[in-house]
C-alpha positions, 0 to 999 in steps of 0.5 A: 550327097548334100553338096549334089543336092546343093549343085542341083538347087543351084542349077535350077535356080540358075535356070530359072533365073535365065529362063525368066529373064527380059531385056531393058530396051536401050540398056540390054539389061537382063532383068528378072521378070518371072510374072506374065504380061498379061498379068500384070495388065490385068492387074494394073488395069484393076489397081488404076480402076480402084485408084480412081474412085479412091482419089479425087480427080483435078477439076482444073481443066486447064492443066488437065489439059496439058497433061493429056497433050504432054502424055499423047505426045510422049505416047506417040514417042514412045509408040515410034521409038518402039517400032524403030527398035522392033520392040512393039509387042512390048506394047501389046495391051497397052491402054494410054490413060493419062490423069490429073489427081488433085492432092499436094503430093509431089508424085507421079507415077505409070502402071503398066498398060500406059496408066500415068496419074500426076499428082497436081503438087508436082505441077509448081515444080514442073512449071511449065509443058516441058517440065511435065514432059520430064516427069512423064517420060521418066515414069512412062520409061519405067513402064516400058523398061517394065521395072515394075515387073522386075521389082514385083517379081523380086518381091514374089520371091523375097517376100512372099516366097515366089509365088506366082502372083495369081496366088499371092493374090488369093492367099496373101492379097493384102500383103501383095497389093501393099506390095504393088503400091509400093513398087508403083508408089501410088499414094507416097510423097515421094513415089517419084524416086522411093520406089525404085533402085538407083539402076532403074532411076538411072535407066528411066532418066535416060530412056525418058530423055530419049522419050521427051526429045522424039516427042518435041521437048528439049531435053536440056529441060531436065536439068532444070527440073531436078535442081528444084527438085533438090532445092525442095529436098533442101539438104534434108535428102540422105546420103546416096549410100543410104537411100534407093536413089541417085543423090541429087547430084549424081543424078543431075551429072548422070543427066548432063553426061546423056544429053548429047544422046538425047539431043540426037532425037530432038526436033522441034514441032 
């Protein structure tokens, strides 16, 4: 009688696993993903609100500028990328947004809805439109592969024993907006690559090349971008078997190994 009760627990596990399951678009990736859409647009758009009068946004309205240019670009990008793969309705709710906080984190980060905040430390980094390009479309691709969505609902089940998100909200609202910053990584130093598992960093770093590439930015840029980034980490990075991401040589590999991909979706504005 036990071991039926076993088999039986194991069965409903399954099928609620299969009936809550999505796709990452250009892997196929079947990931879990057990909280509505429009739920999470609810809650991102709430979380983006209060973001915004909790931080300073950058009066630098040059590179202000630039990051809104980069991001509508992108935007477009991603809006045709979408269209080509009949996946639009994953876009339904969406309200682009695209800011420039002043603070000297190295961060950068998209909710879901097309909510993106740069964080002005990274712009020395990024240096230039392209580069910023590389940071946006790497974050907007976890937005649209919905990582955040996987993450939260493997952290319902994990750590708030799988309930729904409405009433985590209710019962356990601290614990479950700690729970979306840090899935997002608003407010890290390095919210970049902290927040998600090697796999999604490796799928963002795909699908974002793809993004740039449609949106007019040479792709090849990337590289550039992650070797300063590995010179900032300065060796202090841990090994790869240790962290939540790619080291940075195996991400700046995994990089060069895409580019021809990416470089089939590239023309010059």
């Amino acid at each position: 009688m036990k071991k039926f009760f076993v088999l039986l627990s194991i069965v409903i596990g399954s099928v609620l696993f299969v009936s809550s399951c999505s796709t990452v678009p250009l892997t196929g990736r079947s990931q879990l993903s057990i909280i509505p859409a429009s739920t999470m647009l609810s809650m991102s758009f709430q979380q983006y609100g209060d973001f915004l009068k909790e931080n300073k946004v950058s009066a630098d309205a040059k590179n202000f500028e630039t990051v809104k240019i980069v991001g509508g670009r992108i935007k477009t990008a991603v809006e045709q990328y979408m269209s080509q793969n009949k996946m639009s309705d994953r876009l339904k709710g969406y309200k682009w947004d695209f800011n420039l906080v002043q603070s000297d984190e190295v961060n950068a980060w998209c909710m879901p809805g097309g909510k993106v905040v740069v964080y002005s430390g990274i712009l020395p980094i990024t240096k230039d439109e392209a580069g910023l390009a590389v940071v946006m479309g790497h974050e907007i691709a976890h937005a649209i592969a919905e990582h955040g969505n996987e993450r939260m609902s493997q952290g319902l089940l994990q750590q708030l024993g799988g309930m729904a998100l409405d009433e985590a909200l209710s019962k356990e609202p601290a614990a479950t907006k700690e729970l979306w910053l840090t899935v997002y990584g608003v407010g890290t130093t390095v919210g970049l690559v902290l927040p998600y598992s090697r796999l999604h960093e490796s799928e963002a770093d795909r699908l974002g090349l793809i993004f740039m590439a449609m949106a007019g930015y040479d792709p090849n840029t990337a590289v550039g971008f992650w070797q300063r980034m590995a010179e900032l980490n300065n060796g202090q990075a841990p090994p790869e078997f240790l962290s939540t991401h790619p080291s940075d040589e195996t991400r700046i590999k995994d990089i060069k190994a895409a580019m021809p991909e990416a470089l089939k979706y590239f023309k010059k504005p």
